[in-house]
C-alpha positions in Angstrom: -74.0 90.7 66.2 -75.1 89.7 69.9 -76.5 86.7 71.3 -79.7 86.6 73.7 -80.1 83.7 76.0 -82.1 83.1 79.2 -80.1 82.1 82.4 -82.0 79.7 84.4 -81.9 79.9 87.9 -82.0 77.2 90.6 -84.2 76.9 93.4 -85.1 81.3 93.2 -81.6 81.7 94.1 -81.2 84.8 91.6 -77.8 85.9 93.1 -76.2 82.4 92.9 -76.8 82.0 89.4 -75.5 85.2 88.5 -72.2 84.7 90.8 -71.7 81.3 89.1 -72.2 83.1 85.6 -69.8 85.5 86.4 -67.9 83.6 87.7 -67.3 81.7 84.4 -65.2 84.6 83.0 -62.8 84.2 85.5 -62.6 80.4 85.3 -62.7 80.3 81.5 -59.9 82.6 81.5 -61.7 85.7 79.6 -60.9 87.8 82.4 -58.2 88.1 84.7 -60.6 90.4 87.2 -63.8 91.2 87.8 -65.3 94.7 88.7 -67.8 94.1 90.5 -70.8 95.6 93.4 -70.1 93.6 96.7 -71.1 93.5 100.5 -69.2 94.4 102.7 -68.6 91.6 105.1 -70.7 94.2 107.9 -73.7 93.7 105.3 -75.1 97.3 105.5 -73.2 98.3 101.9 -72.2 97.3 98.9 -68.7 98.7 97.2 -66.9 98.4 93.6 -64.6 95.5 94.4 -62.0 94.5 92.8 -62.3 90.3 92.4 -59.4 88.2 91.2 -60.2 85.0 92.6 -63.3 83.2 91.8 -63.7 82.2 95.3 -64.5 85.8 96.6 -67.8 86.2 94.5 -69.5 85.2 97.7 -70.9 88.5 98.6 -71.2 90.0 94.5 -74.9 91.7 94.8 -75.3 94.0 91.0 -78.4 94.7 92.0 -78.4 95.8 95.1 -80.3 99.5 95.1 -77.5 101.2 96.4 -74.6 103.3 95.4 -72.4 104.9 97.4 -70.0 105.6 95.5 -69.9 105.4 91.4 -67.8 102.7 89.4 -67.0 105.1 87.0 -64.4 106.1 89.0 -63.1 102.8 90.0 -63.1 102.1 86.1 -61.1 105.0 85.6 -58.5 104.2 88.7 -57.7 100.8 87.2 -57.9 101.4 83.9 -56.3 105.1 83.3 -52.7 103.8 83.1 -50.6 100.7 81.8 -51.8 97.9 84.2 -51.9 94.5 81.1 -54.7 92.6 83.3 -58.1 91.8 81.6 -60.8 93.1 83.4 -64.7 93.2 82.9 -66.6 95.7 84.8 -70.3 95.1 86.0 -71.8 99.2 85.8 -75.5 100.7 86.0 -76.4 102.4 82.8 -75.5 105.6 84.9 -72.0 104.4 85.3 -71.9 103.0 81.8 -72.4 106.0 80.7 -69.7 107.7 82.9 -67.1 105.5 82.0 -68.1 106.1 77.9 -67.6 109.7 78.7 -64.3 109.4 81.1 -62.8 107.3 78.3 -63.5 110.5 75.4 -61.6 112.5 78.2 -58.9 110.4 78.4 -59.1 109.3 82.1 -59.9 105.6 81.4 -59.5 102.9 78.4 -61.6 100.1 77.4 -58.5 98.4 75.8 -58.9 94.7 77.5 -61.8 95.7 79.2 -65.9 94.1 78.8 -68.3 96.4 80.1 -70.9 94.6 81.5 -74.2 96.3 82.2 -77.2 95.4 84.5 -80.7 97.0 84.5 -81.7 99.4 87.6 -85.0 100.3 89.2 -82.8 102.6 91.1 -81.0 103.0 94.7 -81.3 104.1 98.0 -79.1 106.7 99.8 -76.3 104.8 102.1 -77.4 105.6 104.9 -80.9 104.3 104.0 -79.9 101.5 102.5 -77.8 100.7 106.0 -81.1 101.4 108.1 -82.8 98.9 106.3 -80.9 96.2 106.9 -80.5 97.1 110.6 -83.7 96.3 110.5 -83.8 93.3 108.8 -84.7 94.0 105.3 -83.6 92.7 101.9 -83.2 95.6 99.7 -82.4 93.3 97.6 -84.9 90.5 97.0 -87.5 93.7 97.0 -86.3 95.4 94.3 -86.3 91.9 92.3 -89.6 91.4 93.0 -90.9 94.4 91.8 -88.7 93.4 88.3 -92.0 92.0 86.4 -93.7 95.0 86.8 -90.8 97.3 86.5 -92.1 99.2 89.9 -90.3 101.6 91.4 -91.7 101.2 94.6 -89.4 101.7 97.9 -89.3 100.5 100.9 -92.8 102.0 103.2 -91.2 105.0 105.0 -88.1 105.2 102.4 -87.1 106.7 98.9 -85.0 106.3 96.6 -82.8 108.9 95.8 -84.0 111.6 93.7 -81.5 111.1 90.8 -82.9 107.4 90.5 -86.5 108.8 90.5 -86.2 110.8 87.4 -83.9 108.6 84.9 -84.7 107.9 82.0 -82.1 105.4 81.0 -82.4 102.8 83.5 -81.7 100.0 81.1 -77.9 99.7 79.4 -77.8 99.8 75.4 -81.6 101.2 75.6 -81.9 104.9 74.0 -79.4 107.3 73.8 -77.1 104.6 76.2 -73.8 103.0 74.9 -74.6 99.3 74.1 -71.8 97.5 76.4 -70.4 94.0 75.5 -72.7 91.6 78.2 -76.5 93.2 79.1 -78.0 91.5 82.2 -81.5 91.6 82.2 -84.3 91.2 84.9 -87.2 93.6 84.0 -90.1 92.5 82.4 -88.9 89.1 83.7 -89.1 86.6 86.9 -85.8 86.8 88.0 -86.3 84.1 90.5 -86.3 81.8 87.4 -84.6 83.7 84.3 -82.1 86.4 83.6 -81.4 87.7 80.5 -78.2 87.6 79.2 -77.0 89.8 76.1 -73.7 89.4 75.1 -71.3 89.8 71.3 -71.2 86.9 69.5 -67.7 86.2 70.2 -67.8 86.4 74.2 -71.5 84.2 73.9 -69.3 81.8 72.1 -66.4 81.8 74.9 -69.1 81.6 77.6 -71.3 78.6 76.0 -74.4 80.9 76.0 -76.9 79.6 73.3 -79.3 81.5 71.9 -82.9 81.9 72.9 -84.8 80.1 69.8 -88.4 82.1 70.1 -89.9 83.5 73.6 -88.4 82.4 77.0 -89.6 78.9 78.1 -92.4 79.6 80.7 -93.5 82.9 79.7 -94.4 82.7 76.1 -94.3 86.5 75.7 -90.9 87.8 77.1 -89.1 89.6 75.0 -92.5 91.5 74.1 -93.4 92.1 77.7 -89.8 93.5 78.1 -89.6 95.9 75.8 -93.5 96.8 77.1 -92.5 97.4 81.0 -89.1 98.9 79.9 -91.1 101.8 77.7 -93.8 102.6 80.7 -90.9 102.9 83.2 -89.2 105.3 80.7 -92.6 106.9 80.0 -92.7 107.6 84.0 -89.4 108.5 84.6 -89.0 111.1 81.9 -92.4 112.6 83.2 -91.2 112.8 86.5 -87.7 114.2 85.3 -90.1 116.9 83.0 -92.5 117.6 86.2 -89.0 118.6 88.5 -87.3 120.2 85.8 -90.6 122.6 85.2 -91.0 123.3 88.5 -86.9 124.2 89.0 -87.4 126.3 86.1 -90.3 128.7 87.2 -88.3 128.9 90.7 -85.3 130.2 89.0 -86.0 133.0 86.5 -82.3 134.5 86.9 -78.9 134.6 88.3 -80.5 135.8 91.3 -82.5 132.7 91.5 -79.7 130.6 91.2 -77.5 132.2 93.7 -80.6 131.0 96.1 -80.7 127.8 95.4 -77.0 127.3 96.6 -77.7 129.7 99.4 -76.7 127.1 102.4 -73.4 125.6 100.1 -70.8 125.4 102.4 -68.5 125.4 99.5 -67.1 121.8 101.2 -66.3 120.6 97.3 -67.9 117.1 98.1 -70.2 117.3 95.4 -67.0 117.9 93.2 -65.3 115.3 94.5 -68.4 113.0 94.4 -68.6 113.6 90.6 -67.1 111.1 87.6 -66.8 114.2 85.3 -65.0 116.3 87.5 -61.6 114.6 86.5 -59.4 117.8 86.5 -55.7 116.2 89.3 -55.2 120.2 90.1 -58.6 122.0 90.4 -58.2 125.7 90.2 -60.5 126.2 93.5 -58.0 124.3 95.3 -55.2 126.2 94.3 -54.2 129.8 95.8 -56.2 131.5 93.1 -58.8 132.2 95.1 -57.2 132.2 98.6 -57.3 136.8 97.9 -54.6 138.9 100.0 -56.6 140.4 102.9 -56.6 144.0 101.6 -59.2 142.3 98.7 -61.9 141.4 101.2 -62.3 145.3 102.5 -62.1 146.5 99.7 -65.2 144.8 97.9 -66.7 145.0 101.1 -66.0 149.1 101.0 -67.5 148.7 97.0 -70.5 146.9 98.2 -71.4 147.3 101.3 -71.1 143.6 102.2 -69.6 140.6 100.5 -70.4 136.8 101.8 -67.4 134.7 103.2 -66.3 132.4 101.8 -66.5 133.6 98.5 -66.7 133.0 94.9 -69.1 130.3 96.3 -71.7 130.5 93.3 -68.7 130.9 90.7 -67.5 127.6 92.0 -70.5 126.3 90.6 -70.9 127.9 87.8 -67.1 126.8 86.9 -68.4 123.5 87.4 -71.4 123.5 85.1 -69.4 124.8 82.3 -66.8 122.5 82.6 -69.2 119.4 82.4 -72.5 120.0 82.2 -72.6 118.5 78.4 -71.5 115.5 80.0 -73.5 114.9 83.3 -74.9 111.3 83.2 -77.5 112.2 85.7 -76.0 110.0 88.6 -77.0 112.3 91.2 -73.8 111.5 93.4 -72.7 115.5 93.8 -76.7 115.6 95.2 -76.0 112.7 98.1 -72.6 113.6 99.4 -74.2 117.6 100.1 -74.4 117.7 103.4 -76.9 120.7 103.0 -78.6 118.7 101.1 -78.6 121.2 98.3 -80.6 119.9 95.1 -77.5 119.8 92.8 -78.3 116.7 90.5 -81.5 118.7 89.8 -79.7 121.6 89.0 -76.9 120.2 87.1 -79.4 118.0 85.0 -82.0 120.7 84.0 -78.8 122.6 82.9 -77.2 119.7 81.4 -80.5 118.9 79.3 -80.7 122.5 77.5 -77.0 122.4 77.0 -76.7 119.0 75.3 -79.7 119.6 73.5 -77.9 122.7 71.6 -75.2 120.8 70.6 -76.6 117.4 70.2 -75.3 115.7 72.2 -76.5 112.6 74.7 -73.5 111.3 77.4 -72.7 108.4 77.2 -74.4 107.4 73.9 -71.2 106.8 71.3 -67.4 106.5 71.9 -67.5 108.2 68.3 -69.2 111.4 69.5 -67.0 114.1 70.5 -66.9 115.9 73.5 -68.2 119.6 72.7 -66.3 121.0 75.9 -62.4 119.1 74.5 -63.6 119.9 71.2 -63.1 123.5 69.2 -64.4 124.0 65.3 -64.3 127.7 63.8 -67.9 127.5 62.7 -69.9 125.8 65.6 -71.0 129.1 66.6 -72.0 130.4 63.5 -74.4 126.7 63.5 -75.6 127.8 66.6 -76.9 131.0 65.8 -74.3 133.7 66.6 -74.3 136.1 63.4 -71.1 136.8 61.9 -69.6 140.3 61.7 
């Protein structure tokens, strides 16, 4: 059972009153750190930071539209080994999802750990996010305002990234998204005078949260008009996500097709590296596998007529998607940290879909779902069509 109560907030101070609410798990000694998104003290990003004293939740922004790097992967650093410290970790429904699916692979464990999830209208690349505030604008306090509504509207001149403009799951426990112990909620609501706050019974208890009797105070039709913007922002994210996917689709008929779409890879591995799923210590593209003896080179070359260097580029990728494509979350980080801008969240996703479809299967939905890719049965072929014989 859960608890939903209604933070008030002070003066439109959004941020202070979620600080001083998080702040509480430290102080009321549920926690002994805090995972959280924070400026930098430049001001032009904001980073997983590890908080242990209450006193540096100055600069704690979770809803800052940017992401430069995914918490997944912090979760996973701090959490993968032995470490006894009690931690809660603030994550988008993106990273949520990530860290439900690193946890099934055994590279992070939620043993002493609250997840903590926030609602999203989505981010801005880094640099983006960086130019903005050069400039003097509050990503911020923009994508707040829009919260009502729940617009997706950028900055005039900007975007956000691509992976944020066709999620579907922009709201943790919502469908097909692992319910995490504490929701914060802003959509559908005035954030400059409430946040929702979702939490088990036993943490609402611990944090003196008492529960909403009826609709919010002020609004008189919250919880209704919540559930009504978070369905239309669904509604247009999965149509953009089904427009994209289409049009990918009837550019790429064949293998052919695909080898052109990763026709300017530099084979530079960032998008590897940029990636939750991609978990493997000792990937075998960065071993001497594929480093060939010389002789090799002339003689495909000789067979035909040409080969591209470096090679093995589009069976880096295809290694890739069949290592994790039942798990992609959708993020969209391999995507930002191409530096030929190649579209690979788009190509990863539309893959993803049709192979999490066949077996069933939604990332990040249940800790009790298996893993098809870690998991082996005799007969899951046969389920899936292949005739015996």
């Amino acid at each position: 059972m859960s608890v939903t109560a209604y933070l008030e907030v002070a003066e439109g101070d959004t941020l202070g009153a979620l600080r001083s609410f998080l702040g509480r798990l430290l102080a009321e000694d549920i926690v002994d750190a805090l995972l959280v998104p924070q400026k930098l003290p430049t001001g032009d990003n904001v980073v997983p930071t590890l908080i242990k004293n209450p006193a540096s939740l100055a600069g704690v922004d979770p809803f800052a539209p940017v992401m430069p790097v995914i918490a997944a992967r912090a979760v996973s650093n701090v959490t993968a080994t032995e470490h006894g410290e009690r931690l809660a970790a603030v994550l988008r429904s993106c990273e949520l999802r990530a860290v439900i699916e690193l946890v099934k692979l055994q590279q992070a464990s939620l043993d002493n750990v609250i997840l903590i999830g926030v609602d999203c209208l989505g981010t801005y690349e880094v640099t983006d996010y960086a130019n903005l505030i050069e400039a003097g604008v509050d990503p911020t306090a923009e994508a707040l305002a829009g919260a009502a509504e729940g617009q997706l509207t950028a900055h005039e001149g900007y975007q956000f990234r691509a992976a944020c403009r066709m999620c579907e799951k922009p709201v943790p426990g919502g469908p097909d998204v692992y319910r995490p112990d504490i929701t914060i909620g802003f959509l559908g609501l005035n954030p400059s005078q409430q946040i929702l706050i979702e939490a088990d019974d036993n943490l609402a208890e611990k944090l003196g949260l008492e529960a909403a009797e009826g609709p919010s105070a002020g609004s008189g039709q919250a919880p209704a008009r919540r559930k009504e913007v978070i369905e239309r922002l669904i509604a247009e994210r999965t149509a953009e996500r089904d427009r994209v996917f289409a049009a990918f689709r009837e550019q790429v008929a064949g293998m052919d097709g695909l080898l052109a779409k990763f026709s300017t890879c530099i084979r530079c591995y960032n998008c590897m590296g940029a990636c939750p799923i991609c978990y493997c210590k000792e990937c075998i593209f960065r071993t001497p596998t594929f480093d060939h003896a010389s002789p090799q080179y002339f003689r495909w070359a000789e067979r035909k007529g040409s080969i591209r260097l470096p090679t093995d580029t589009l069976l880096f990728h295809l290694t890739r998607l069949n290592h994790m494509a039942t798990s992609c979350v959708g993020c969209g980080m391999c995507e930002s940290a191409c530096p030929s801008e190649l579209p690979v969240a788009l190509i990863f996703r539309a893959v993803g879909q049709e192979a999490q479809a066949i077996f069933d299967y939604y990332p990040g939905r249940s800790l009790e779902e298996e893993v098809p890719v870690a998991t082996f049965r005799e007969d899951e072929l046969t389920e899936l069509g292949e005739r015996q014989g």
